[in-house]
C-alpha positions in Angstrom: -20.3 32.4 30.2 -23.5 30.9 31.4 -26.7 30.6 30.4 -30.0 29.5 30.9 -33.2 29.7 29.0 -35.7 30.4 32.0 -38.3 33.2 32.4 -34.9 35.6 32.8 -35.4 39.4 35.0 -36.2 42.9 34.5 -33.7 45.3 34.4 -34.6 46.8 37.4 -33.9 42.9 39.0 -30.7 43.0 37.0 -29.3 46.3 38.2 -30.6 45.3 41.8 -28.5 42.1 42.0 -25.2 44.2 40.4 -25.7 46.5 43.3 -26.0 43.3 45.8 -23.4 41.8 44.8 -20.9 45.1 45.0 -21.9 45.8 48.6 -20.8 44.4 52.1 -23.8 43.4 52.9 -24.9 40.0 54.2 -26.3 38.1 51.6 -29.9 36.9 51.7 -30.5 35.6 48.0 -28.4 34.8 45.5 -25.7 33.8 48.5 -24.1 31.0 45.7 -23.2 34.3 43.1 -22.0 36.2 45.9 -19.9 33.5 47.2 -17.9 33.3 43.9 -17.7 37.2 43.1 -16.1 37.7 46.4 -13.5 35.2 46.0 -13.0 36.1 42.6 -12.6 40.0 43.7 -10.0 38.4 46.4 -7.9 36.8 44.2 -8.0 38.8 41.0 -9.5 42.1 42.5 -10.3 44.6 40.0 -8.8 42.7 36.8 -12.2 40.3 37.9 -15.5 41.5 35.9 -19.0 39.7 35.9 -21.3 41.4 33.7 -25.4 39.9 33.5 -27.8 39.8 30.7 -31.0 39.1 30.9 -33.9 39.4 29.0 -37.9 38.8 30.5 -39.4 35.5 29.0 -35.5 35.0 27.2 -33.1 33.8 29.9 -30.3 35.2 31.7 -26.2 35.0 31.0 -23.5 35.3 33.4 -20.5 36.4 32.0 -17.3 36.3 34.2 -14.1 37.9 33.4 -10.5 36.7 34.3 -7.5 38.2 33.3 -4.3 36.6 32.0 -2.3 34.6 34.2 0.4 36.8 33.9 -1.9 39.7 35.4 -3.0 38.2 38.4 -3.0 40.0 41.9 0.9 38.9 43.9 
């Protein structure tokens, strides 16, 4: 997990960058996030999970999701 303590998003931003980040699209903003949840979708592909919370005037987490060793993509 990580976090920060800045001036954190909406959940309108939050849902926007979810929906950025599972498209095809090329990346404008947030290109370092997108970088790492494509390559984790590449090696781990659906057992990989980021979930975001965030909170206006709060901060925002980043929480990503591996799976066991054992259940990684062949």
């Amino acid at each position: 997990t990580l976090t920060d303590n800045g001036i954190g998003m909406s959940q309108e931003k939050r849902e926007e960058l979810l929906n950025y980040l599972n498209e095809n699209s090329l990346p404008t903003t947030c290109i370092g996030v997108k970088n790492v949840v494509s390559r984790m979708k590449l090696i781990y592909g659906n057992n990989f999970t980021m979930k975001v919370y965030s909170n206006e005037n709060e901060g925002t987490s980043l929480c990503l999701i591996f799976p066991l060793k054992e259940d990684v993509i062949s």
